[in-house]
Residue, then its C-alpha position, 0 to 999 in steps of 0.5 A: x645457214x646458221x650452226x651454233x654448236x661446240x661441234x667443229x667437224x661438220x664445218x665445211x666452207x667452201x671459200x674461207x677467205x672471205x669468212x672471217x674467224x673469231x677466237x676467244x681463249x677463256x682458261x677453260x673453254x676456246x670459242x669460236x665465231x665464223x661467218x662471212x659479212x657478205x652472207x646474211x645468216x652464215x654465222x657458225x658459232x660453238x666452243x671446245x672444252x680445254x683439257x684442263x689435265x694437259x701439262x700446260x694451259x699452251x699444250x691445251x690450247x695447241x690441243x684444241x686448235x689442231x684437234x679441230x682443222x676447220x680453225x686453221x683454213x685459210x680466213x680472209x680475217x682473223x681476229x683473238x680475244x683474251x679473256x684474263x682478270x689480269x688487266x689494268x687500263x692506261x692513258x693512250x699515251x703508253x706507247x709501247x708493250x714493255x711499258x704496259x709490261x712494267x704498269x701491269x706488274x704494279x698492279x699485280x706483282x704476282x704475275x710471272x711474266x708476258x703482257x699483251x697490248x691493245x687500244x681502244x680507239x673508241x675511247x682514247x685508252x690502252x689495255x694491257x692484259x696478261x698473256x704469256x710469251x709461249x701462248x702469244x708466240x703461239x698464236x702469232x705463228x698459227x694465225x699470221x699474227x692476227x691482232x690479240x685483243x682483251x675481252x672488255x675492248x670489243x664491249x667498250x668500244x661497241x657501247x662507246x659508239x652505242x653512247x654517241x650523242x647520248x643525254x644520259x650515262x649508262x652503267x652495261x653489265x654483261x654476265x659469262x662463265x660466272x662473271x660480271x662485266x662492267x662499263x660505265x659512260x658518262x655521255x661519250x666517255x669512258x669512266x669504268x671498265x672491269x671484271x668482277x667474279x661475283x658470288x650470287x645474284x646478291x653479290x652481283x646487284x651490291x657490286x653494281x651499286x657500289x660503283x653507281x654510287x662512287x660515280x654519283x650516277x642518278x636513280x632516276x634519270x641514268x641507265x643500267x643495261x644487262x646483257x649475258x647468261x639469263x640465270x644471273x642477268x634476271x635476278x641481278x635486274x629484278x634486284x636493281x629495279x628496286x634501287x634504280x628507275x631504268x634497268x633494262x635488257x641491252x638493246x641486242x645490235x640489229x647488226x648483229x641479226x644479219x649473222x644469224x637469226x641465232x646470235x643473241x645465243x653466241x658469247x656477247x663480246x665476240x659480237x661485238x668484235x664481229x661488229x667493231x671492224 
């Protein structure tokens, strides 16, 4: 059965290593995904608030993940997702994290250290994120070096494949915890990914129309897909309708419905994860 809650006490499995557990760590809250492909509807989905009072962001995530046991049984899989603005895309020719390390600190020479790398098989590139040592060291030791991923990868390599054969580009925008998620693809290639914090719904739809105008997409034959948080996805959409002929809901992965009757309410690039394997 089906449990979407941010309750992790009442999780009970029986064979964990057949599950496989997601984790998403946002500066402010630590969401979860369990479920077992085998099993149609197993899905167990919740999050836990960080204590935002702890003397570091580490000891708050250390905090959340021993004060919740069922998140350290033995998962067949597991897979960790970072959700940082902190992030620059490169060609799939950086071969290594200590060049990713100095190319992120060109774009953001504030950071103080600690640079994680991921691919993105789908679309050619590479992704460096902002992850500090402790947290990484961290993970790697209690998950058994799960592969650590960046919060735009499952959404661009999902959509990637979504767009195979595609006739048309398509600009996806997906909203969560106050934020827009931008992908962009021209066919089958990637031309944008990014994060933005918009301030309203106004701001929101301008920011999607500036970049639909820099890549010279059409009005009236290209399309704009939402998916995320209702409270700002409608307005956004309902603004965009009058600027662009095809705005629409994302199409929910079908897939994805075999997890839980209720996944279209778990965090969207976690599903996307689960279905990116």
């Amino acid at each position: 059965m089906s449990n979407l809650s941010n309750q992790t006490g009442n999780i009970n499995i029986q064979h964990p290593e057949r599950w496989t557990l997601q984790l998403a760590l946002h500066p402010r809250v630590l969401r979860y995904l369990l479920f077992d492909r085998q099993v149609d509807n197993s899905l167990i989905a919740g999050e836990i608030p960080l204590d935002t009072s702890a003397s570091t962001y580490l000891k708050a995530v250390e905090n959340a993940i021993y004060d919740n046991s069922p998140l350290l049984d033995d998962y067949g899989n597991v897979r960790l997702l970072v959700d940082t603005m902190h992030f620059v895309l490169l060609p799939n020719e950086v071969a290594d994290e200590a060049e990713a390390d100095e190319l992120l600190h060109l774009q953001f020479p504030e950071l103080e250290g600690g640079t994680a790398l991921c691919a993105l098989p789908q679309c050619g590139v590479k992704l460096a994120f902002e992850l500090p040592p402790e947290v990484l060291g961290f993970l790697q030791r209690t998950f058994n070096m799960a592969p650590i991923v960046h919060h735009l990868q499952p959404l661009c390599d999902y959509y990637a494949r979504f767009c195979q054969r595609s006739g048309v580009r398509r600009m996806f925008l997906n909203f969560h915890d106050d934020r827009m998620d931008m992908v962009v693809f021209d066919r089958d290639r990637l031309q944008l990914a990014n994060t933005f914090e918009p301030r309203n719904a106004n701001d929101a739809a301008f920011m999607a129309l500036h970049a639909w105008e820099s890549l010279s997409m059409d009005v009236h034959t290209d399309e704009l897909q939402l998916t995320g948080d209702k409270p700002m996805r409608d307005p956004v959409a309902q603004e965009l309708r009058r600027y662009i002929s095809y705005v629409m809901p994302a199409i929910f992965p079908a897939a994805a419905m075999r997890l839980s009757h209720d996944a279209m309410r778990a965090p969207f690039n976690l599903i996307t994860l689960a279905l990116c394997e």
